[in-house]
DOTORZA-134106 format. One line per 3 residues: for each residue x, y, z of N, C-alpha, C. Coordinates in Angstrom, 2 decimals, padded with zeros to 5 digits. Example, Ala and Ser with C-alpha at 12.3 -4.5 7.8 and 13.67 -1.06 7.14 Angstrom:
<nodes>
013.19:-005.69:007.80:012.30:-004.50:007.80:013.20:-003.30:007.80 | 012.85:-002.25:007.08:013.67:-001.06:007.14:012.90:000.03:007.87
</nodes>
This chain:
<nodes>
-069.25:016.91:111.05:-070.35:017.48:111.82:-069.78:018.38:112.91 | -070.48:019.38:113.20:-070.28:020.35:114.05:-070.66:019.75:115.33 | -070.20:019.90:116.38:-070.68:019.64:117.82:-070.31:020.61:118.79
-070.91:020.72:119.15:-071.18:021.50:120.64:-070.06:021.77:120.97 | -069.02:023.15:121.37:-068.25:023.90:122.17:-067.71:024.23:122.81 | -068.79:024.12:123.06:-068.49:024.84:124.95:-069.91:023.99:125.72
-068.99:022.91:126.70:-069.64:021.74:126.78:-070.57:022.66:128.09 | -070.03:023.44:128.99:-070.78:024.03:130.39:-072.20:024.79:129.74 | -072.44:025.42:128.34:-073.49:026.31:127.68:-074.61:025.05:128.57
-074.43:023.78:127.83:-075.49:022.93:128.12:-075.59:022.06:129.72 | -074.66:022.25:130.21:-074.95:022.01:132.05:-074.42:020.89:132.02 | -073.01:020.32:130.77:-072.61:018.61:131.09:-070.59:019.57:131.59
-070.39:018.23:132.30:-069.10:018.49:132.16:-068.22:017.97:131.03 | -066.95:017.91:130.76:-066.32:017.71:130.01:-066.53:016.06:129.54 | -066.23:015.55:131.06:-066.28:014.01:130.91:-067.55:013.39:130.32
-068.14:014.38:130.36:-070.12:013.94:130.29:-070.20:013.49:128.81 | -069.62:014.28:127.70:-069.74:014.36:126.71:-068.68:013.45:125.92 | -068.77:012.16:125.48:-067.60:011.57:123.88:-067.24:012.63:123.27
-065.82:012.15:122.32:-065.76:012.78:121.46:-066.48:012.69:120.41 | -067.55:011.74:120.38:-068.13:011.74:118.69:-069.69:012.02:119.76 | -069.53:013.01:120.57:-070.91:013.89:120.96:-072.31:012.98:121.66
-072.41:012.00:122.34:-073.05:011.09:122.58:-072.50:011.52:124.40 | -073.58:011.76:124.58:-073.66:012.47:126.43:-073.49:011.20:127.26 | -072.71:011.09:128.32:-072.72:009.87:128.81:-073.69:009.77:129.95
-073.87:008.95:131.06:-074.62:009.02:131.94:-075.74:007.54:131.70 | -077.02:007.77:132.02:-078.04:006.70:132.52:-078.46:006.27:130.91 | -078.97:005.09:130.54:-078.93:004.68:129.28:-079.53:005.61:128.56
-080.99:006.24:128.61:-081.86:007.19:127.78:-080.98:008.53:127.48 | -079.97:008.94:128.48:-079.36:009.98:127.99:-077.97:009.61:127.15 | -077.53:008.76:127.18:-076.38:007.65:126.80:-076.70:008.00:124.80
-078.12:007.68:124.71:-078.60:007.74:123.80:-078.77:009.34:123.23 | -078.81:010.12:123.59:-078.99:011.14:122.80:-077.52:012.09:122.04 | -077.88:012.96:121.52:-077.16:013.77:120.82:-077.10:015.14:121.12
-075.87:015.83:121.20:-075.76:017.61:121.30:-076.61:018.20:120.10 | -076.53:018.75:120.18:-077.02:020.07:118.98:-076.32:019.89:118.16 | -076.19:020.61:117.03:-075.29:020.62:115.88:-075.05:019.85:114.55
-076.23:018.97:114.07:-076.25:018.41:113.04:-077.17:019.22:111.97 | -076.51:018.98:110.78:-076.89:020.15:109.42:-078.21:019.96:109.32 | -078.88:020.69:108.36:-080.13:020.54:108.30:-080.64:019.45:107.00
-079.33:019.37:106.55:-079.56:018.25:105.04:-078.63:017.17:106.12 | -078.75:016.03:106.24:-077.57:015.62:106.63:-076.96:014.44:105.64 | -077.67:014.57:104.29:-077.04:013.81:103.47:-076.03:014.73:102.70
-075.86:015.70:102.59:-075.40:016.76:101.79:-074.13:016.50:102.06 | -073.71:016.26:100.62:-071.78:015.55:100.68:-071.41:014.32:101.03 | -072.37:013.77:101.61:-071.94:012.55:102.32:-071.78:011.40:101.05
-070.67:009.80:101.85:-070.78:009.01:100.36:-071.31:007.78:100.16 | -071.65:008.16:099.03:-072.58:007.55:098.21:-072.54:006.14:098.00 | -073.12:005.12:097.95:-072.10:003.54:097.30:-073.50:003.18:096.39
-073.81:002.71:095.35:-074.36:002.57:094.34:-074.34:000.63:093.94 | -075.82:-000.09:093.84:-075.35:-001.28:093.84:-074.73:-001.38:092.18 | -074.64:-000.49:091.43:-073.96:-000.44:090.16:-074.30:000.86:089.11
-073.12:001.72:088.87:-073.56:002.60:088.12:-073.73:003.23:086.85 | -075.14:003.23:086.48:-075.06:003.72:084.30:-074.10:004.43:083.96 | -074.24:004.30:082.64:-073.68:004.93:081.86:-074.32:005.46:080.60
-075.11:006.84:080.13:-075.57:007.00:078.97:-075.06:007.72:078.08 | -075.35:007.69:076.53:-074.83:008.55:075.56:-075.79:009.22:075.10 | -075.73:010.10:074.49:-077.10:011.09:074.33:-076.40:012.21:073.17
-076.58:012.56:072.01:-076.18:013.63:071.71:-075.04:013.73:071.46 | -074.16:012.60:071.24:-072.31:012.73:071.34:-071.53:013.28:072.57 | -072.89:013.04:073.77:-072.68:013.36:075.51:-072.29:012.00:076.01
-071.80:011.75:076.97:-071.46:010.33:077.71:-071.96:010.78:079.15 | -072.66:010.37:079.97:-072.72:010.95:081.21:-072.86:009.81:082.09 | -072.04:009.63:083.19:-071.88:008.57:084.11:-073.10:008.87:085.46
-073.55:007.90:085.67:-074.76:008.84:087.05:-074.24:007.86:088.55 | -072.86:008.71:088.62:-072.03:008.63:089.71:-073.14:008.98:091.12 | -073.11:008.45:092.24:-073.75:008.45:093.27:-073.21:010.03:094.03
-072.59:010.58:093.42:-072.32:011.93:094.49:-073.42:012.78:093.93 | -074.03:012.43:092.59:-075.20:013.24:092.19:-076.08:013.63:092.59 | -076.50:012.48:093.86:-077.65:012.99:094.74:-077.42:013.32:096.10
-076.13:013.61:096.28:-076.22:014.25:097.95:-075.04:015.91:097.32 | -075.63:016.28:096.61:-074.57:017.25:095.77:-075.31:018.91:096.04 | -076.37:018.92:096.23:-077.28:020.11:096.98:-078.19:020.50:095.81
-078.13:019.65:094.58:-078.72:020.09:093.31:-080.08:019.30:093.02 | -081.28:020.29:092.89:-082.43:019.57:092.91:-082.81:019.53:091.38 | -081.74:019.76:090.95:-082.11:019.35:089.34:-082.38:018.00:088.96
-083.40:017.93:088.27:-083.75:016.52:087.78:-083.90:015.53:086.69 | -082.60:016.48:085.39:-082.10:016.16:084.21:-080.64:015.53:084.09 | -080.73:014.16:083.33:-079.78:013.37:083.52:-078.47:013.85:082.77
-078.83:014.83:081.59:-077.68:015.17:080.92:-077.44:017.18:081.15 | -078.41:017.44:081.53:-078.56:018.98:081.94:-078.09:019.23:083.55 | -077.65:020.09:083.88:-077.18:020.81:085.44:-075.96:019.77:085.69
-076.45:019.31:087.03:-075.48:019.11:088.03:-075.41:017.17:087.40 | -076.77:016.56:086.92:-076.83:015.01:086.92:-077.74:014.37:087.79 | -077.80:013.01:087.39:-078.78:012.38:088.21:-078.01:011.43:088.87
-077.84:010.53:089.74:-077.17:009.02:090.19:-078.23:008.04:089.54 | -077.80:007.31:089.35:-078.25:006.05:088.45:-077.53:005.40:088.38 | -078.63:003.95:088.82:-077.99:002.46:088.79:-078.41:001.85:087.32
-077.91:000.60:086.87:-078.10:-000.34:085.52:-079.48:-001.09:086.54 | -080.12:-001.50:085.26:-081.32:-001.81:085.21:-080.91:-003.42:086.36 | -081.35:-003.31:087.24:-080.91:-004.83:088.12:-082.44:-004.84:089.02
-082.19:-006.58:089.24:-082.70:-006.81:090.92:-082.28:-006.11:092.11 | -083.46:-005.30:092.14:-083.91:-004.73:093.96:-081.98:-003.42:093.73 | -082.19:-002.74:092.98:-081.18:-001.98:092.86:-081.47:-000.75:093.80
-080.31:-000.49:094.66:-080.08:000.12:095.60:-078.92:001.34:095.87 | -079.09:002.34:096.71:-077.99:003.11:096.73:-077.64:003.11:098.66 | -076.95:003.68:098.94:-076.17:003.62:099.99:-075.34:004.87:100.73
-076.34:005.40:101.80:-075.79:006.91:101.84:-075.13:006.68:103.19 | -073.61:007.17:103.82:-072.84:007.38:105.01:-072.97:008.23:105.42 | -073.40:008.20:106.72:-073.59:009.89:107.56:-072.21:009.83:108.15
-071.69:008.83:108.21:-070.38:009.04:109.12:-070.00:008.77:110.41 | -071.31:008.45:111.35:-071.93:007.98:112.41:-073.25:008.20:112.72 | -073.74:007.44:113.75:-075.27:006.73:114.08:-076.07:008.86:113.92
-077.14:008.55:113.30:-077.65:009.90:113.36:-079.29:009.64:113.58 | -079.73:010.27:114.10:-081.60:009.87:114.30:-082.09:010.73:113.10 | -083.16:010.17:112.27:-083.60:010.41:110.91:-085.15:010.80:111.28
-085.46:011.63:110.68:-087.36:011.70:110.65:-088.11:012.02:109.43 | -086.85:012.45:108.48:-087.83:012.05:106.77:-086.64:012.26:105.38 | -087.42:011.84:105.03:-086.31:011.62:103.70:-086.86:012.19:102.23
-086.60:013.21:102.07:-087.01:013.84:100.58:-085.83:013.34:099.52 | -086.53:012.89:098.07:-086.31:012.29:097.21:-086.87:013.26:095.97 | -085.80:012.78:094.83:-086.16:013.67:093.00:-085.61:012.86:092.78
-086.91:012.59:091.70:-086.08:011.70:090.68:-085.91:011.97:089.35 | -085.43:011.60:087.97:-085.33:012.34:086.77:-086.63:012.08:086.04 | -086.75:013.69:085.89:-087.97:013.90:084.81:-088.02:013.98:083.55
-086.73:013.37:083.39:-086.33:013.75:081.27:-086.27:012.01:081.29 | -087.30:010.80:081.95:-087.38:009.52:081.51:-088.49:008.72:081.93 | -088.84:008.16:080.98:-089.66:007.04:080.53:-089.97:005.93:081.58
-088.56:005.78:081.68:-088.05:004.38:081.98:-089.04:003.72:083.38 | -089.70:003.13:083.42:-090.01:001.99:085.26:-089.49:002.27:086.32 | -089.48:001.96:086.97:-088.82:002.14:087.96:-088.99:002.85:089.28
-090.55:003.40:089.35:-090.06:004.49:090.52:-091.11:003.84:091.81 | -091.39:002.50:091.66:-092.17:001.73:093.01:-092.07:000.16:092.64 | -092.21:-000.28:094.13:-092.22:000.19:095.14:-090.60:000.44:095.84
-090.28:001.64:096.23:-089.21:001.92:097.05:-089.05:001.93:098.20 | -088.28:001.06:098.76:-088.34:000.80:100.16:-087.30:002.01:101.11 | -086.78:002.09:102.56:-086.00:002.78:102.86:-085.51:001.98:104.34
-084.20:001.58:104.34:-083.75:001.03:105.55:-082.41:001.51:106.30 | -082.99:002.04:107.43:-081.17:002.61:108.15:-080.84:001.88:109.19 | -079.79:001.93:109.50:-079.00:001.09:110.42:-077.39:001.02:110.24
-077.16:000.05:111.13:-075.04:000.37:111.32:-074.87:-000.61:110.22 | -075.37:-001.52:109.63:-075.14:-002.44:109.04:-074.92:-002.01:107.24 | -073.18:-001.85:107.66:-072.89:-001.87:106.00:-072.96:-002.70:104.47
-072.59:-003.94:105.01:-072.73:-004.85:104.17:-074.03:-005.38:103.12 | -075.36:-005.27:103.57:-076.54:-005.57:103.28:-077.64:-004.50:103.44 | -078.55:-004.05:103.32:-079.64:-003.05:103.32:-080.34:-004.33:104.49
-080.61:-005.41:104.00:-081.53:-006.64:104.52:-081.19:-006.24:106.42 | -080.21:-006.13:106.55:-079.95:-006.97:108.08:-080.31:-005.19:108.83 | -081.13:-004.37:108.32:-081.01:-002.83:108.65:-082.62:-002.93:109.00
-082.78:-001.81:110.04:-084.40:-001.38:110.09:-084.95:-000.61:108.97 | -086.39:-001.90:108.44:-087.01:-001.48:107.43:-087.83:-000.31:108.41 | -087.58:001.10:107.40:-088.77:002.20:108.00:-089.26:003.04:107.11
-089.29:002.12:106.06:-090.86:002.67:105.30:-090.53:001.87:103.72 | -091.86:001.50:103.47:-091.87:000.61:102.28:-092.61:000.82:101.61 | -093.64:002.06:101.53:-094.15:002.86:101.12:-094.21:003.84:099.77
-092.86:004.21:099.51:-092.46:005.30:099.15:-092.28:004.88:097.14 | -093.00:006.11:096.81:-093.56:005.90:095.12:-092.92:007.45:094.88 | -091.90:006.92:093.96:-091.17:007.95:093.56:-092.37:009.11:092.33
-092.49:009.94:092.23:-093.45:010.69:091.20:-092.59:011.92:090.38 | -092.39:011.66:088.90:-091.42:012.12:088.22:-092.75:013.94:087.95 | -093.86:014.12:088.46:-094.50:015.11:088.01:-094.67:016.19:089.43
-094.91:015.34:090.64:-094.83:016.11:092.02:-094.01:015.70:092.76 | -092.54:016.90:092.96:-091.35:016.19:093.23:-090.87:017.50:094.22 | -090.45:017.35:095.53:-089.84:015.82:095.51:-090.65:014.94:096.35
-090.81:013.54:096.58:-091.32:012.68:097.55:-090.84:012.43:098.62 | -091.43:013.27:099.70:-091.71:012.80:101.18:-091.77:011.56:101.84 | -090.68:011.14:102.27:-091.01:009.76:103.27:-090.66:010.06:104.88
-092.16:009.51:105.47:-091.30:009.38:107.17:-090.19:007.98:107.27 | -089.29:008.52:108.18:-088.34:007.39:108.25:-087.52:007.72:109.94 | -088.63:006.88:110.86:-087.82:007.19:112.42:-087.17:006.38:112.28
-086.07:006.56:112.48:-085.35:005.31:112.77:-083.55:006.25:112.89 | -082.21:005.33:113.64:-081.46:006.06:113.91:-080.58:004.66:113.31 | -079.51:005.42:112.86:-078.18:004.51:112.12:-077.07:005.47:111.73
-075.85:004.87:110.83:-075.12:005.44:110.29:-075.26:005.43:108.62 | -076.25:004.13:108.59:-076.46:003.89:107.15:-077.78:004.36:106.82 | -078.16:005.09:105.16:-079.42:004.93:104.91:-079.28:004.13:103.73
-080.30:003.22:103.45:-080.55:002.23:102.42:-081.73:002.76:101.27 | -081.56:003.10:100.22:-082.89:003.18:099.37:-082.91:002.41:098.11 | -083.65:001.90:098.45:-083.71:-000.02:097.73:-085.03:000.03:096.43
-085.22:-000.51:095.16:-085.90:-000.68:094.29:-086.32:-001.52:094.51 | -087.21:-001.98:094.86:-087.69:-003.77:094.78:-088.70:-004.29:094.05 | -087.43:-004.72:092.86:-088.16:-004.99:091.63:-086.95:-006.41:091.33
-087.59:-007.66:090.87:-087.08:-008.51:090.83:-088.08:-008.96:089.45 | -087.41:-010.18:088.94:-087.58:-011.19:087.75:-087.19:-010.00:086.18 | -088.51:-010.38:085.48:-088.34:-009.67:084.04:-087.95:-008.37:084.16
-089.32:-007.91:084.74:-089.11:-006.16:084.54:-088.54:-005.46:085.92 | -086.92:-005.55:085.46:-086.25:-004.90:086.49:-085.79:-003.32:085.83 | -085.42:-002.50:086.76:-085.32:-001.13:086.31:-084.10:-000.56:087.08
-083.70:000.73:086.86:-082.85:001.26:087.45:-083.12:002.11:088.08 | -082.25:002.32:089.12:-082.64:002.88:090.57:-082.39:004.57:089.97 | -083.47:005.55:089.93:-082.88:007.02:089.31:-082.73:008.08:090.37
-081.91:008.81:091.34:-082.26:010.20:092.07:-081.54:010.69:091.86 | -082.07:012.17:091.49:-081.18:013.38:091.37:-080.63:014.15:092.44 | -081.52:013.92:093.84:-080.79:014.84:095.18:-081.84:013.76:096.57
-081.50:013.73:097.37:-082.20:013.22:098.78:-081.57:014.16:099.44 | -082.19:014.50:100.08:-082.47:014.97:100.89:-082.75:014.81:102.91 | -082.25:014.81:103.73:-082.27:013.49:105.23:-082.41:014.92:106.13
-083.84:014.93:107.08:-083.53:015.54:108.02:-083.66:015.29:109.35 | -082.75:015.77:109.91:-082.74:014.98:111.52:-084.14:014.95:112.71 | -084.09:013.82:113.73:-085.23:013.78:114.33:-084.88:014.96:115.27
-086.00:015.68:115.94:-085.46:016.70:117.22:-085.01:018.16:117.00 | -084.63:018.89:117.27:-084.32:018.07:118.66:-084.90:018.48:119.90 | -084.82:018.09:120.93:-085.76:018.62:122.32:-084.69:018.99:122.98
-085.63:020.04:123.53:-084.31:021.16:124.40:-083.05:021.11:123.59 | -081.90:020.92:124.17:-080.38:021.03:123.05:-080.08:019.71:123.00 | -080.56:018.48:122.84:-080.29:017.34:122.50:-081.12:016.75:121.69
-080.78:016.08:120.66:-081.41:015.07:119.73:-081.45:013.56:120.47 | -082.61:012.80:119.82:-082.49:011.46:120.56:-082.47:010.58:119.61 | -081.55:009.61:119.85:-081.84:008.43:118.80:-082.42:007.46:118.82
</nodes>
């Protein structure tokens, strides 16, 4: 991530500002952010997958590796363009996106693949937070979200500020399915005046 410069443009001194861009001072400003975060901020970032397919198609093999959806490609064919990420058909199957540090979030655009059949696209939950290990122990901020393989992509609000985003299937017993996106999409909350807040 890009950060801020030339720390005097914005009226802090040197000391005012961390190196990972977090203004120091009284708690509410403690909390905010410089300028300078992308406008995708999932774009490149990595991926962790609670397990990932594998299909054959055509004498094709195509793996739906998790870099598929933070890759800038809004294509939404699993064996055509760029690919889709895809998990094996499991309980509450999930993917796992790293910003790299705590970032404030205000919506989350989602595609999912339109060359399938398959279940799978509700209810989708979305949880961010520092907490790597589990999606569970993270702020649920939105549980809402119905993936639609015909009007794409799907819009979710999601305030909330972390390093992690969680996007969870929650589908348990018989009919479990696999988690499908071709690109997400994350854009930041803010910002007001030249600071973002988290």
């Amino acid at each position: 991530l890009l950060w801020v410069t030339s720390l005097v443009r914005f009226g802090c001194a040197r000391d005012d500002v961390s190196r990972d861009g977090l203004v120091a001072g009284n708690s509410s400003e403690a909390r905010r952010l410089t300028t300078g975060l992308p406008a995708n901020l999932a774009l490149f970032q990595d991926v962790l997958l609670s397990a990932t397919a594998t299909h054959s198609a055509m004498g094709l093999s195509q793996t739906g590796s998790g870099t598929y959806m933070v890759d800038g490609s809004r294509d939404t064919h699993f064996f055509i363009g760029s690919g889709c990420a895809e998990t094996t058909a499991m309980p509450d199957a999930w993917a796992r996106i790293d910003f790299g540090r705590e970032v404030p979030i205000a919506t989350v655009s989602l595609w999912t693949r339109s060359d399938s059949n398959v279940p799978g696209l509700q209810p989708v939950e979305l949880y961010v937070g520092n907490i790597k290990e589990t999606w569970r122990d993270n702020l649920l901020c939105n549980d809402q979200v119905t993936l639609d393989r015909q009007q794409q992509p799907t819009l979710a609000g999601c305030i909330a500020a972390g390093q992690y985003l969680w996007i969870v299937l929650r589908m348990q017993g018989t009919y479990v399915s696999p988690l499908s996106l071709c690109e997400v999409e994350v854009q930041a909350k803010g910002p007001k005046d030249t600071l973002h807040t988290l």
